[in-house]
N, C-alpha and C positions, 0 to 999 in steps of 0.2 A: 543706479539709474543716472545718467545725462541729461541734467538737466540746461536749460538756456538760461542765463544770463544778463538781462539786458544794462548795459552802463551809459547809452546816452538813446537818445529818446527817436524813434522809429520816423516821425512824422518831421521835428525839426532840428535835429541832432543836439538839443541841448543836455548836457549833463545835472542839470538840477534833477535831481527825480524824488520823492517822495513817497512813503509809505501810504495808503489810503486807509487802506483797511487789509482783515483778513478773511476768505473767505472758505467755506469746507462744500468739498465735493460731494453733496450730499444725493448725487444719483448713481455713483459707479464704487467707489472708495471708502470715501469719510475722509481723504486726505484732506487739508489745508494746507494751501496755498496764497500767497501775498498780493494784494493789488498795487500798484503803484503809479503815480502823474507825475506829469512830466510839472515842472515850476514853469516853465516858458509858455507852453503852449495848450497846457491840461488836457494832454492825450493821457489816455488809459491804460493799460496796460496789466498783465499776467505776469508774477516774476516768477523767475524760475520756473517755468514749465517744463514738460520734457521736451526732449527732441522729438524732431518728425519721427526717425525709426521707433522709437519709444513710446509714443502716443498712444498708439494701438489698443493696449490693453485696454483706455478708459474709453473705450465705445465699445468693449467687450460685454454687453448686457443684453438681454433678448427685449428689454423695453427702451432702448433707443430708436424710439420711433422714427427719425431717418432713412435709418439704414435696415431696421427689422419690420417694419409694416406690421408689429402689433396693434392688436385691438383689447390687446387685454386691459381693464379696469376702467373707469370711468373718464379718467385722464386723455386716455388714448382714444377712447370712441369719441369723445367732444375732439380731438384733434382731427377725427378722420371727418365728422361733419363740417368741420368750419373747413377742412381743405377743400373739400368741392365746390363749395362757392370760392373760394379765393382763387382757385384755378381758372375759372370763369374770367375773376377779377383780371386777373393777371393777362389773359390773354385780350382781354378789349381793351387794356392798360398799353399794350402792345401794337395794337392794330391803330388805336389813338395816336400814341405817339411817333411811329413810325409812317401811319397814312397810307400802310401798305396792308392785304387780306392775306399776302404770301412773302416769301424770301429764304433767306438763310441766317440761322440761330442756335447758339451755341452754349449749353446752358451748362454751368459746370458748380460741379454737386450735386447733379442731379439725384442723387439718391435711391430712390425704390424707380423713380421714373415717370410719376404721373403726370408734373408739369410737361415734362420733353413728349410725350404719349397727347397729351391735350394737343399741345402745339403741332403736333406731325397730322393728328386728325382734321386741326383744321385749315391746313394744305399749307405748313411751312415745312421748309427742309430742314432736320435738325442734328444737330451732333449734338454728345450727350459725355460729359467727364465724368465719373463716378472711383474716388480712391476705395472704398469699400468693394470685394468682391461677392459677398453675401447681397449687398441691395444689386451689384449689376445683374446679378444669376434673376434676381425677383424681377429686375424690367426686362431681360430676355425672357424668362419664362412666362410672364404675363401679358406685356406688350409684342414682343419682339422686338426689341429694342438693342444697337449692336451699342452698348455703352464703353466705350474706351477709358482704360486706368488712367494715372495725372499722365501719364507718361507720355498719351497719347497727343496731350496740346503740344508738345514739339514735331509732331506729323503735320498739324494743320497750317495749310497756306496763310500770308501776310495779307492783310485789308477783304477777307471771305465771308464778314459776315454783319450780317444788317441788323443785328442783336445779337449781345452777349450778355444772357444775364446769370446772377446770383443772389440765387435765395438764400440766405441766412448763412452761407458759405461764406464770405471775408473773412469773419471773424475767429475760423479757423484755420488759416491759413499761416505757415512759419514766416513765409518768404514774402512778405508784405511789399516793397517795394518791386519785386521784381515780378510777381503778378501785376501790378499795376502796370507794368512798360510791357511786357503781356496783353495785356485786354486791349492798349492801346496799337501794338504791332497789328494784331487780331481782326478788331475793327474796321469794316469798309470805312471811308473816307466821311460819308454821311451815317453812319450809323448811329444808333446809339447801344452805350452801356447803363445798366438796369442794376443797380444792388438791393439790396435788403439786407440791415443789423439792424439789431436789437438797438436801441436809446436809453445808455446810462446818462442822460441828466433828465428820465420822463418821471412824472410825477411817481409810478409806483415802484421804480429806483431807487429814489428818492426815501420814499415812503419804508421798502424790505431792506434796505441796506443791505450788508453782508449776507440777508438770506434771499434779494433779491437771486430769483430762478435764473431767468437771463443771462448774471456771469457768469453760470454753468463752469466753474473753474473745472478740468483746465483744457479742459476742451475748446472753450472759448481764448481767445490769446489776447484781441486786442477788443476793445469796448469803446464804441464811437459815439459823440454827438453829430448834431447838426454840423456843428461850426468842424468838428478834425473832418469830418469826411467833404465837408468841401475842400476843406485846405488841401487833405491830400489824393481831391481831382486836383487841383491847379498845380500841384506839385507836379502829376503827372502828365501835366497838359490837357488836360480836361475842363467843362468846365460846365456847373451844375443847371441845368435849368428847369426842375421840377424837383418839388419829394412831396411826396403824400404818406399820410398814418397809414397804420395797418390797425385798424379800431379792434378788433378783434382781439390780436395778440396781447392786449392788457386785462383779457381775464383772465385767458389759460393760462400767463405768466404771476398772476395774482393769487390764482387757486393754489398752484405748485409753489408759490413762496409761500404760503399759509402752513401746507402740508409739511414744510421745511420745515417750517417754525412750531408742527406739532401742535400747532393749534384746534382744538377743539369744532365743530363744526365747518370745516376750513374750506368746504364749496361754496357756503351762504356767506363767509368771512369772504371770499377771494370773489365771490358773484358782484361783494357790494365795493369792492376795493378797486375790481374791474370796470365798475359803472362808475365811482368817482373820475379813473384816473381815464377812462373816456370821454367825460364831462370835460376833462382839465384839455381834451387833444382838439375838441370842437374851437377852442377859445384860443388854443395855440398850438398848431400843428408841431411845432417842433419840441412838444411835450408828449408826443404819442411813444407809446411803449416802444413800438418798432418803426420803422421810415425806409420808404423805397424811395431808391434816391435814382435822376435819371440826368445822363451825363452825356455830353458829344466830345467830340475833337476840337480842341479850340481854335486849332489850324484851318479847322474846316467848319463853319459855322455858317448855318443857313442864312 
């Protein structure tokens, strides 16, 4: 297998890099895999992950909920319930920040399709990326939804759209830099861009360490805080003017680290680990498990 490599550091090219920890792929594999920070700038990082072509197999499971719209096991039903409200969430998150009820948005990742399906119902134009061909068959066949492979963001016009977002998609991505100058090609002029990662320095990171669910090795590539994911908007000319928790995501990630850990009762263990470490997000946002971060052009700034 091909694996990547990394020798200086993605965000600010430093070569210090250090080993963190190690972590095992405990939803597709059992492999183990290295985490590694950078010494300059304490980005995160996956070392040696495979290559894009490569990758494939570890999303090869019928319970990757992403891309298989399982309901199977207790897991995946609490994911299907907390998604309908967050969809909600998401789109008055939208309509707030943009000051618009309609436009054009580009969500990429979109996966099985519900976000892009929410948004088209309530009168935005949407394009729709999906690298999986198993979830785009599920948002045609469910939605009708004409979801375009990656391959399709190189069809789409410069400055087209009034939102770009990404749900929990960054942190899978190889080509880190060059989707950024991407998003920002992309973006009308006043637009904004919308992410979502998970939060390795949130309290129950912190807390699961190596069996924190969230690095999802190696699916996962890069693992952001508050402070990398604004530096690398300003890197990319962007520049941050909101994030909000995602209060939720610190159970379902707290259950599933329990479950890692084999822990004995591990919903009542992960139910109470979830209400600490949402206790800890009230008191400081930039402690919540996950963070949508919202970003303009700095070129272009209201």
């Amino acid at each position: 297998m091909n694996k990547l490599t990394i020798n200086s550091c993605p965000l600010c090219g430093g070569t210090h890099l250090n080993k963190k920890m190690t972590c095992t792929d405990f939803y597709a594999s059992g492999e183990q895999f290295d985490l590694f920070q950078c010494g300059n700038c304490s980005f995160q990082f996956t070392q040696g992950f495979p290559v894009e072509k490569e990758i494939g197999k570890y999303y090869e499971t019928p319970d990757y909920i992403s891309h298989s719209d399982t309901k199977k096991g207790m897991m995946n039903e609490l994911y299907h319930l907390v998604r309908m409200r967050m969809l909600q969430n998401k789109a008055k998150l939208i309509n707030r920040t943009t000051g618009k009820s309609s436009g054009r948005i580009l969500d990429i990742g979109t996966g099985t399709g519900y976000f892009a399906h929410t948004m088209q119902t309530k009168g935005w134009t949407v394009e729709a990326i999906e690298k999986s061909e198993q979830a785009r068959l599920f948002a045609k066949n469910n939605f009708n939804l004409d979801v375009k492979n990656e391959a399709g963001l190189d069809e789409l016009s410069a400055g087209s759209f009034d939102v770009i977002t990404l749900w929990h998609v960054m942190e899978h991505l190889e080509h880190l830099d060059n989707t950024w100058e991407q998003l920002y090609e992309l973006l009308a002029d006043n637009g904004c861009l919308i992410v979502a990662v998970p939060n390795c320095s949130s309290y129950d990171a912190q807390k699961y360490k190596e069996f924190w669910a969230a690095y999802d090795v190696p699916r996962h590539l890069w693992h952001f805080t508050p402070d990398t994911m604004q530096k690398f908007g300003e890197k990319h000319r962007f520049k941050l003017i909101n994030h909000l928790p995602m209060p939720f995501d610190a159970f379902y990630v707290s259950i599933l680290s329990e479950k890692y850990k084999k822990s004995t009762c591990s919903l009542f263990k992960g139910m109470y680990a979830g209400t600490i470490a949402w206790l800890h997000s009230l008191n400081n946002e930039k402690k919540s498990s996950s963070i949508i971060y919202v970003f303009r052009k700095k070129d272009y700034e209201k």
